[in-house]
N, C-alpha and C positions, 0 to 999 in steps of 0.2 A: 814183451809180455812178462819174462823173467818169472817170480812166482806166483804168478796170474797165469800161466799155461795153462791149466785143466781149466781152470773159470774160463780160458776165453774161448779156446777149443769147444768148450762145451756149448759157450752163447751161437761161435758160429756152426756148429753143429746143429745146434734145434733151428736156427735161421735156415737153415739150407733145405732141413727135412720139412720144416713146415710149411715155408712159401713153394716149397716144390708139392704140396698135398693139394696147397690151396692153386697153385696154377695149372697142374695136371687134372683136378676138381672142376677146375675155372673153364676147359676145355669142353666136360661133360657138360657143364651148364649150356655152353654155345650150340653145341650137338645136340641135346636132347631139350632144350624149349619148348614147350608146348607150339607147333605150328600154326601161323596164321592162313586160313585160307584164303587162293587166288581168288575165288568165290563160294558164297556159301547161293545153293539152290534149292527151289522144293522138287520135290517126286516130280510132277508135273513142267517142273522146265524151267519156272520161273527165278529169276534170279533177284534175290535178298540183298545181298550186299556184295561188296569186293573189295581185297586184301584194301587198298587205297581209302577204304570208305570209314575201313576198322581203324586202321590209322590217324585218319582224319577226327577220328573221335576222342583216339586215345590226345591229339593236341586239341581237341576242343576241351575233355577232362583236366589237360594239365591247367588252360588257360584259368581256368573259376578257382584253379586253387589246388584240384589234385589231391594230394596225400591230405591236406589242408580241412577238406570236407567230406567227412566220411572216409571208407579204407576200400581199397583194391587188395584181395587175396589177405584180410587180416593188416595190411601196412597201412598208419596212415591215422586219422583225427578218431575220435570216439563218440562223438557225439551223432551225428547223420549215421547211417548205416552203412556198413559193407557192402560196396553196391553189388559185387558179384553175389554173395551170399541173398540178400535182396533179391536183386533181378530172378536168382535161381529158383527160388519157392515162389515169388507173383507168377512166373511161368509155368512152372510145374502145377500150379494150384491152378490156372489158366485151363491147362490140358486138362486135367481133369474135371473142371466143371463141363466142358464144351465135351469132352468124352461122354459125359455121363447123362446129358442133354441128347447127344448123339446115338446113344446107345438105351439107353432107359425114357427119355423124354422126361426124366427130373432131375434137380443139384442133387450133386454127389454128395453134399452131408443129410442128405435122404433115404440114402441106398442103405441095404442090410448090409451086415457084415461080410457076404459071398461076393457080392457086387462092387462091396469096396476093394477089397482084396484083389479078384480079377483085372478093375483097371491099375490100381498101384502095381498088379503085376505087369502090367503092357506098361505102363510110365516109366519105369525100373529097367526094362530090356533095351524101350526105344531111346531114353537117353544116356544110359550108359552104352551102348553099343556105339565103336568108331564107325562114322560113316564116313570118315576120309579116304578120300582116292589118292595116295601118294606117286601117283604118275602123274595126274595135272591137278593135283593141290586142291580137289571140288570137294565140299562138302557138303551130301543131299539131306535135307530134312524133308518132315512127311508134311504135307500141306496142313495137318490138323496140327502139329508142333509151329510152323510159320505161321497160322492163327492166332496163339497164344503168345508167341513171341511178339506179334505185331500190338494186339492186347497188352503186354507190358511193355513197350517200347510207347504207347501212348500216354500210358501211366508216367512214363521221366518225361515225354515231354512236355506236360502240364506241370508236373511236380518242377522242372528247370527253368519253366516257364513265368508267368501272373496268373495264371488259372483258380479263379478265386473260391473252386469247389477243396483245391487243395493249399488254401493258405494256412488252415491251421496246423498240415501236416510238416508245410515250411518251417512255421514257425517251432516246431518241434522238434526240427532239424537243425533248428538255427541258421537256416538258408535264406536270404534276401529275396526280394519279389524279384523274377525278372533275373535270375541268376547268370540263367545265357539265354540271352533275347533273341538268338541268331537261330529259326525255327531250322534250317538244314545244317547248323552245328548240332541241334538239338537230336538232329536224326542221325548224325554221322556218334553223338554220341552213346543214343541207343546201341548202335552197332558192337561200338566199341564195348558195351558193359555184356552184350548178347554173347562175344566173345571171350570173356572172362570167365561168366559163366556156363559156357559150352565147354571150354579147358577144365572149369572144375566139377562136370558131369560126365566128361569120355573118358572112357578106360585107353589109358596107354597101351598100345600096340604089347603084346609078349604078356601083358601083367593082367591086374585083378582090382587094381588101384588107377583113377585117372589122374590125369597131366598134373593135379594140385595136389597128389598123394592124398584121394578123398576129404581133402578140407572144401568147402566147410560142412561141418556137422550137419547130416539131412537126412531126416529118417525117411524121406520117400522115395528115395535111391539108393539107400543102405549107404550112404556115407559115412562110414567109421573109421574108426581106426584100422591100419594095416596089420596084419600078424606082424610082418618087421619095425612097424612102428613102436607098439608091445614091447619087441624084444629089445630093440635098440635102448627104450626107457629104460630096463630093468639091465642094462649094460652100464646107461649113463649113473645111475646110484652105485653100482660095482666100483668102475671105474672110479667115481670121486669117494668112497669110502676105503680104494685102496691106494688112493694118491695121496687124502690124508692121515694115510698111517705110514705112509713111506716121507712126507714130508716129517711127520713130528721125530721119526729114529732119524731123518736126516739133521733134523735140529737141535738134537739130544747130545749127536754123536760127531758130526760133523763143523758143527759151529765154531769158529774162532773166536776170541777173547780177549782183550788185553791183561797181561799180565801186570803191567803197572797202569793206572789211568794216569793220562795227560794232566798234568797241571795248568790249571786256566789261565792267561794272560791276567795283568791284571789294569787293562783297558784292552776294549776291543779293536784285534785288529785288522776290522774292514773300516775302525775309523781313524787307523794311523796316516793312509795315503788320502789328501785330498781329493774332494770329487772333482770329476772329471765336467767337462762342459756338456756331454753327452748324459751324463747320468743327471745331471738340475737338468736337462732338457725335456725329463722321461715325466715330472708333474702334468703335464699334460695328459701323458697317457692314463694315466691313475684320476684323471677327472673321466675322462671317456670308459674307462672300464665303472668305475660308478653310476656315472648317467643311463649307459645300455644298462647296467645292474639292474635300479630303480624303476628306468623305462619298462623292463622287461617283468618284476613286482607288477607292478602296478596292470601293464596292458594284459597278464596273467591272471587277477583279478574279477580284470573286464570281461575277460575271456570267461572265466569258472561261471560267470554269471547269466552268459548267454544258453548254459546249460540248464537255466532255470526258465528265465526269459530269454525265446528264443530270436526275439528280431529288438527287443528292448534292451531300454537301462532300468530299472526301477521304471517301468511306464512311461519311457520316453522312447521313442522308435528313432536308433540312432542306425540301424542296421543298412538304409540306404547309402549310409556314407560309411560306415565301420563294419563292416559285419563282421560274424563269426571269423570266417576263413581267412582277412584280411588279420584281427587283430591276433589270433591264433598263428598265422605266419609271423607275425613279429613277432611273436613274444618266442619263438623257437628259436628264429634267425636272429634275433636279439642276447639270447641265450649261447648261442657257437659264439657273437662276434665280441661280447663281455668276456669270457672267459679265455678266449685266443688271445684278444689284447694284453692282459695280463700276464699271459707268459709269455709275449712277444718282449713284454717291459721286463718281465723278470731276469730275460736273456740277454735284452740291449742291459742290463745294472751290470750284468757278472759279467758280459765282455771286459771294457777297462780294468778291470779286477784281477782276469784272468792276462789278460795284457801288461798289465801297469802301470798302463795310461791312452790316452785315446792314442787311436792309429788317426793320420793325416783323414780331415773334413768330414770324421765320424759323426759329431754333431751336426752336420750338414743333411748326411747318410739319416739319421734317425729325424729331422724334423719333416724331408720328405715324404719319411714312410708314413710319418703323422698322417699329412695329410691327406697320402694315398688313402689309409684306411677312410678319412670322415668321406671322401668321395667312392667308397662302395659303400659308405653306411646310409648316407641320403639318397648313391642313386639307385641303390636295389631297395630299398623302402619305398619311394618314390614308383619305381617300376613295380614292386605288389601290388602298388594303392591303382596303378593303369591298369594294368592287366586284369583284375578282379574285378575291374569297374569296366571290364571289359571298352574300355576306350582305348587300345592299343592296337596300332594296325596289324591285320592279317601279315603272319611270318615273320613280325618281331616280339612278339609276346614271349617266346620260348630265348630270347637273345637279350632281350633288355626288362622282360616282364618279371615273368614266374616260370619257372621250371615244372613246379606242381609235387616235387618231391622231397617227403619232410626232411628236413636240416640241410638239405642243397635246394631250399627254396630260390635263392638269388637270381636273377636271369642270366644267362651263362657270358654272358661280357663280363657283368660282374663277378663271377666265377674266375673265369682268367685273369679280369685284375689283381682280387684278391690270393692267386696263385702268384700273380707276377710280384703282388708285396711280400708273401712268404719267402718268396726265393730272393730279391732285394733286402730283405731281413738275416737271411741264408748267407749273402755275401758278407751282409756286418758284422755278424758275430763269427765267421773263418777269417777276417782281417784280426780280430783279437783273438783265435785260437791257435790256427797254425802257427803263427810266429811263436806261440808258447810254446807248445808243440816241440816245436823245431830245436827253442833253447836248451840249448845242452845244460844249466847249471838249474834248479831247480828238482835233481831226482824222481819221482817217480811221478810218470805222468798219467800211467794207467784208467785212474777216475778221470781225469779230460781227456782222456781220448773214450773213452764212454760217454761223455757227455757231448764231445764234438761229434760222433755217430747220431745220437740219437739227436741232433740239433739239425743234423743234415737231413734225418729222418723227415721229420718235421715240416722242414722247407719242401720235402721232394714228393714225400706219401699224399697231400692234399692234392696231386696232381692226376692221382687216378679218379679221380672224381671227373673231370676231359674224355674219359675214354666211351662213352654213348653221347647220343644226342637225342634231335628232339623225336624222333621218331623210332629212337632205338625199342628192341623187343626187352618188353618191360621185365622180362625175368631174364635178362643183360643187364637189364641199367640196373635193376636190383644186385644181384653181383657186384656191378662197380661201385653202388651208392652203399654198400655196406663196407666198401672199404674204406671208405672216408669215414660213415660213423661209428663205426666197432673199430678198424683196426688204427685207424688215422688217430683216433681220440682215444678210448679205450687201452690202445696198445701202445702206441709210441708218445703219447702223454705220459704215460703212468709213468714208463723209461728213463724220460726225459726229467719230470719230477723228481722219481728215486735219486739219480745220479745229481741233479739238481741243488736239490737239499743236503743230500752227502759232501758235494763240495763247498755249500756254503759252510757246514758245522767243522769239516777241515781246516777250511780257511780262515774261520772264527780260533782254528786251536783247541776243539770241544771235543773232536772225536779224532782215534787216530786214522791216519789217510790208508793204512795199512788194513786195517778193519773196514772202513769207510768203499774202500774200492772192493775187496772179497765179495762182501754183503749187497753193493748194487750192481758188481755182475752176478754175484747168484740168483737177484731180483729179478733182473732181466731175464734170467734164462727161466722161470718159475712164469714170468707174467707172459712170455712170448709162445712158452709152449702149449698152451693152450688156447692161447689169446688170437692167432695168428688163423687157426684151421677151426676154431670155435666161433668162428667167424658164420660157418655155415647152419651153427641155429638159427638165424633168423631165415633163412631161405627153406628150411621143410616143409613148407607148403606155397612157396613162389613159380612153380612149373619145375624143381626138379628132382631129381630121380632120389631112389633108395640109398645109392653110393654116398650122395651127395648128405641126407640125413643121417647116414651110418657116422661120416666124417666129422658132422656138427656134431651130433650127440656124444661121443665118446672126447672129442679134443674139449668142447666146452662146459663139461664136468671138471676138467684142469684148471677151469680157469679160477673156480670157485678155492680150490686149494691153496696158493699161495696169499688167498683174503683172510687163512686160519691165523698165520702169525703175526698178522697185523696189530694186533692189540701189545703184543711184545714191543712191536715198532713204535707205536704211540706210546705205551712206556718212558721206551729211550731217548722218544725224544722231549717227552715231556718233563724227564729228570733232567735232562740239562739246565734248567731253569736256576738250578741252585747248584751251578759250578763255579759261576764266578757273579758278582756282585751286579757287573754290567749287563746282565742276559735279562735280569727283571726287565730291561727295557723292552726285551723281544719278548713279553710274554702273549701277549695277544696274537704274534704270529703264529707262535707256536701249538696256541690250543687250538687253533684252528687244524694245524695240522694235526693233531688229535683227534678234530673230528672227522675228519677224512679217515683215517684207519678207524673208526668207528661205525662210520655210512659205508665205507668199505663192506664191513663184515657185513652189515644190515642191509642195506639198499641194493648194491651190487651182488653180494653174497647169499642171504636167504631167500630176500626175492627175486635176484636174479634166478638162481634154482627153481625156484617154485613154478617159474613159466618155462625152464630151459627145457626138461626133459620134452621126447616127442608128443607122449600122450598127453602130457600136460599142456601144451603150447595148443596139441588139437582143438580144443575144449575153451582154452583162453584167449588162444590169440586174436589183439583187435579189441579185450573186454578192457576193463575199466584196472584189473589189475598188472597191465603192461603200463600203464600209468603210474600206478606206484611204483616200480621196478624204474621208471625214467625217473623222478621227481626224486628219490630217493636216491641214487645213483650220479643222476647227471650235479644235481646242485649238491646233493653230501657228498658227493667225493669232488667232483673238477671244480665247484661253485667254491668251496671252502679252499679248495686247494687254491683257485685265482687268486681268493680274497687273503689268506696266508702269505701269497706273495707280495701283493698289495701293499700290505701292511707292514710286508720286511722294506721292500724298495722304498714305501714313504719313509719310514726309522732314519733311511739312512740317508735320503736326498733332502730330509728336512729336518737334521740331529736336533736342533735345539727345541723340538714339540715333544711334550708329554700327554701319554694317552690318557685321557679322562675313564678314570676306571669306570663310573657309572654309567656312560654313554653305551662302553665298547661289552658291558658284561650286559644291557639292555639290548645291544644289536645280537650279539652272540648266540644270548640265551633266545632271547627274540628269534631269529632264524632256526634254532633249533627245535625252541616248544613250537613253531609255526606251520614245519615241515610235519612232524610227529603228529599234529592236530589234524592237518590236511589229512593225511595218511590214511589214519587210523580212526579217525571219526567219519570218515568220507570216503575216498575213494578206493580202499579198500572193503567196507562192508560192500559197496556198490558193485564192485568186482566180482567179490564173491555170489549175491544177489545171482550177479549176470553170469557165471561159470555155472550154479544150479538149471538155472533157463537152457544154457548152451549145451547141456550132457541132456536136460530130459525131452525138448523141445526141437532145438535148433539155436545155430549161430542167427540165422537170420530174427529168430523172438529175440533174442537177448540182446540183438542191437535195436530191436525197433522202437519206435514211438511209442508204441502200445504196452510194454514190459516199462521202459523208462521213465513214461511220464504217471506213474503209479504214484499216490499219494506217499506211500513211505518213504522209495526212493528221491521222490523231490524232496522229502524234508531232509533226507541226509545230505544233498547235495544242497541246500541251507545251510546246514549246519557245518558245511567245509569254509564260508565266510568269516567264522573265528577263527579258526586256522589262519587263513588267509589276511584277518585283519595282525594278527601276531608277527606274522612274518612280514607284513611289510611296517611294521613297528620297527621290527628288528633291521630292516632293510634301510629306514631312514636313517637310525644312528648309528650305524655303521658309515654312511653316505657322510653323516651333519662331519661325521669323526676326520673321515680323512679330506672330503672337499673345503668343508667350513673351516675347522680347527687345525686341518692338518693344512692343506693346501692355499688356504686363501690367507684368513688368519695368521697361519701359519703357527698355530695355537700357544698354550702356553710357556712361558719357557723356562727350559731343564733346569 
């Protein structure tokens, strides 16, 4: 460790404290999940469903798509509605028509004001009140509640149905005719949406708040916000207003410097040693991260479009073969496997590098993994397109189909292959590490073994995403599924990146290794300590408790802190450019990384804040502005960061091509005015829109058909098609640059 002691002490200290918060946390989530009952009953005896029937629904949900179409508790597509939140208002507005029928002999939007009041107040006690029996797990409802249940349980299964009274509401939905054909899927899935929202209508045993920490927003059961909800908000601004005043005196005061700058080589030298056979092997990969790129443009596109036209293209009814949910799965799943690739290549470039030459049949080792990857790319695409088209057999749909949960879309074979390539990637880059490692003449090895941690990370964290299955309780598999896309991506990317980058400008001779390594263990300890137990914003309203919010909102305020000196980062690394003569050749890599600490601060940073706090997320989660917060985020920071890499690995596996300025400052600017356009002329106003609906109304108006398909909101979501035609401008020539010019061509020469 030598004078890396406190730096490292400190990394494994916030490691220890924070995956110990999040598995001690991870404990309460198992313990206190909202309970599925062994049966749910009416007053009268008769029996409704059974735990087996609620399950049965939950894999009839995954199989059409799941997160894919529409959201469960907030998680999940934007377009269809929140089925819980849904389901919970057609019922409640159910019971009281049939109360008010029952009790007055007229509809309840007849009744005076005494009248109304009276039954909201019996609708308010009978469904918030637990009726569970936790000695045999029975849940009775009143036979006028199993009335109005059975009444909205008929409603999905016409709406999942071809029922041609509700095609236009399909179509609004962006749901296919005929979505699940299977009439006793159709009913096992009622069940299962009955039970969603029966957890975010009972009051948790001890408390004042039910199972969903009263999401979602419903003023005819008083669902609001929690007094600790409130408080916790007004913690989470404390806490990030006194994290970035402790970072900036930490940066003021604490920062190291060099006292003489390194003088630059004067050729670069990652291109004194020959390339290896492994590293000309990696042009492959750099087509494939392109393609999914482009693919994922463009089916993105198709996708934004169905929000307009719900079962069309422009008046072509393409939706029997493509619909929403299918093309919306790719372009997510398209999205992880673009971006993975990339840094998978970035990792196979710097082995040799970090080695000095290939280790025995490495070339062999990386053209394999090639091909592993295109054989989870075709069969888990292939398996959406079965499963959605509901042509997969009963019991393999969850195995070789669709999962049904966003960005672990894959079907879980294809899960474990793609685990099985991570870790077969895992072994190729510890054949080029430890033996570095291990060399005693090269000095200080501090930054690679930072970079061999988190490389290991890498290969091993995408493996808790294994830990549920198909029938796991869904506020489990959410726990698991957030640890692949918050801390798998989020956290031990960002890691791996830092240290990353730091050892290529070392290795270049650009920065000193001494600074290089201080700076990406302080990194890591800044990104981790928040990163890791901030993990549990996204669950405050997934079935668990107060503790479990208390933990997101105060860790995930941290996270936004270490995005404050990002723009210093993008600086330094942008003044590299003019250290030595030879670097104008990296400059396209490098403003990329540019934009990454710039979407950093914005995408990740203000709008990640905007929806983090608890009161905030009540109100938004599931609107249209968790979408700018992805879009903003996932491609301005890991999109740019892949493409960065990209474009370093090409420089170097195809020295003799020069970047066409024109092409690479039209893809550049292109994906930047493209994202900004989307953003801010669309799916932001649209958010907002739907956050005023969700505080004065409900969650369930602001997702519905009826708020959405309003004449102004459709022309904003028009108006996101220039956006969208910009960025995939910029998507091509970035594509023509390195496929055409770079790769094939092998473009102009230097």
């Amino acid at each position: 460790m030598g004078e890396y002691r406190k730096l490292w002490w400190t990394l494994i200290a916030v490691l220890t404290v924070t995956f110990a918060i999040l598995g001690i946390s991870g404990v309460e989530v198992y313990r206190k999940a909202p309970p599925i009952p062994e049966q749910v009953v009416t007053a009268s005896g008769e029996v409704l469903m059974m735990r087996e029937d609620i399950m049965a629904g939950q894999a009839a949900w995954q199989s059409t798509g799941g997160m894919e179409l529409g959201s469960i508790w907030g998680h999940g597509a934007y377009q269809a509605p929140d089925w819980s939140a849904d389901w919970l208002h057609r019922e409640l507005t159910a019971w009281l028509s049939l109360a008010a029928e029952e009790s007055y002999g007229k509809p309840f939007d007849t009744l005076d004001i005494e009248q109304k009041a009276a039954l909201t107040h019996r609708l308010k006690h009978e469904y918030r009140h637990n009726a569970l029996d936790p000695a045999t797990g029975v849940v009775t409802v009143s036979d006028h509640r199993a009335r109005a249940a059975a009444l909205t349980a008929a409603h999905y299964g016409k709406l999942y149905g071809s029922d041609p009274a509700l095609r236009a509401m399909r179509d609004n939905y962006a749901m296919k005719e005929g979505t699940l054909p299977d009439a006793a899927k159709r009913a096992a899935l009622a069940d299962f949406f009955f039970w969603t929202a029966w957890a975010a209508s009972t009051e948790r045993p001890g408390t004042v708040a039910t199972y969903t920490n009263n999401w979602p927003p419903e003023p005819l059961i008083g669902n609001q916000p929690t007094p600790e909800n409130i408080l916790w908000s007004l913690a989470c601004v404390v806490i990030l207003i006194a994290g970035v005043g402790a970072l900036i005196w930490g940066w003021a005061f604490l920062r190291r410097h060099d006292d003489t700058p390194l003088v630059a080589a004067d050729k670069d030298p990652l291109t004194l040693a020959a390339l290896t056979p492994s590293q000309r092997a990696l042009g492959k990969y750099l087509f494939v991260v392109l393609a999914l790129f482009v693919f994922q443009v463009f089916i993105g596109g198709f996708t934004a479009h169905y929000t307009i036209e719900g079962q069309s293209f422009y008046g072509i009814d393409v939706s029997q073969w493509f619909p929403y949910v299918l093309t919306r799965t790719w372009h997510v799943q398209s999205a992880v496997l673009w971006i993975a690739t990339a840094f998978l290549a970035a990792g196979l470039f710097l082995g040799p590098v970090i080695h000095g030459d290939d280790p025995k049949h490495q070339k062999l080792g990386v053209d394999l993994l090639f091909w592993a990857l295109i054989l989870v790319v075709v069969g888990s695409f292939a398996g959406h397109y079965l499963s959605i088209a509901q042509a997969m057999p009963d019991g393999l749909g969850f195995w070789l189909g669709h999962q049904g949960y966003e960005f672990i879309d894959l079907g879980r074979v294809w899960q474990i292959a793609l685990f099985a390539g991570l870790l077969f990637w895992l072994v190729l880059m510890l054949r080029c590490m430890l033996p570095a490692l291990r060399r005693k003449e090269g000095g200080d090895k501090n930054l690679l073994a930072l970079l061999t941690v988190s490389t290991v990370a890498i290969g091993l964290f995408y493996g808790s995403g294994l830990f549920y299955g198909e029938r796991t309780h869904i506020t489990i598999m959410e726990y698991w599924r957030w640890w692949v896309v918050h801390l798998w991506v989020e956290g031990i990317f960002e890691v791996f990146a830092t240290a990353a980058i730091a050892f290529i400008f070392v290795s270049m001779g650009l920065v000193s290794k001494r600074i290089a390594t201080a700076a990406s263990l302080a990194s890591a300890s800044l990104f981790m300590v928040g990163g890791v137990p901030g993990t549990f914003h996204h669950l405050y309203f997934s079935g668990t408790t107060t503790p479990v919010m208390a933990v997101g909102a105060a860790f995930s305020a941290l996270e936004v802190v270490p995005l404050i000196v990002l723009g210093y980062e993008a600086w330094e690394h942008w003044s590299l450019r003019d250290r030595a003569p030879w670097m104008r050749a990296l400059r396209w890599p490098l403003i990329c990384f540019v934009a990454v600490a710039f979407w950093n601060m914005l995408g990740a940073g203000v709008f990640g804040f905007m929806i983090n706090t608890p009161v905030a997320l009540f109100y938004l989660q599931g609107l249209n502005t968790t979408a700018v917060h992805a879009h903003a985020a996932l491609f301005g920071v890991y999109g740019f960061l892949a493409l960065g890499f990209t474009l370093l690995v090409l420089r170097y596996i195809r020295p003799e091509i020069a970047f066409s300025e024109g092409l690479m400052r039209l893809g550049f600017w292109g994906l930047n005015a493209g994202l900004v356009l989307m953003i801010f002329t669309s799916l932001l106003p649209v958010g907002l829109f739907q956050f005023e609906a969700s505080v004065t109304t409900g969650m369930w108006y602001a997702r519905s058909d009826a708020f959405l398909q309003q004449d102004f909101l459709e022309t904003l979501r028009w108006v996101r098609t220039f956006g969208d035609v910009v960025f995939i401008v910029g998507a091509i020539a970035v594509a023509w640059q390195v496929v055409i010019l770079g790769l094939w061509r092998q473009g102009t020469r230097a």
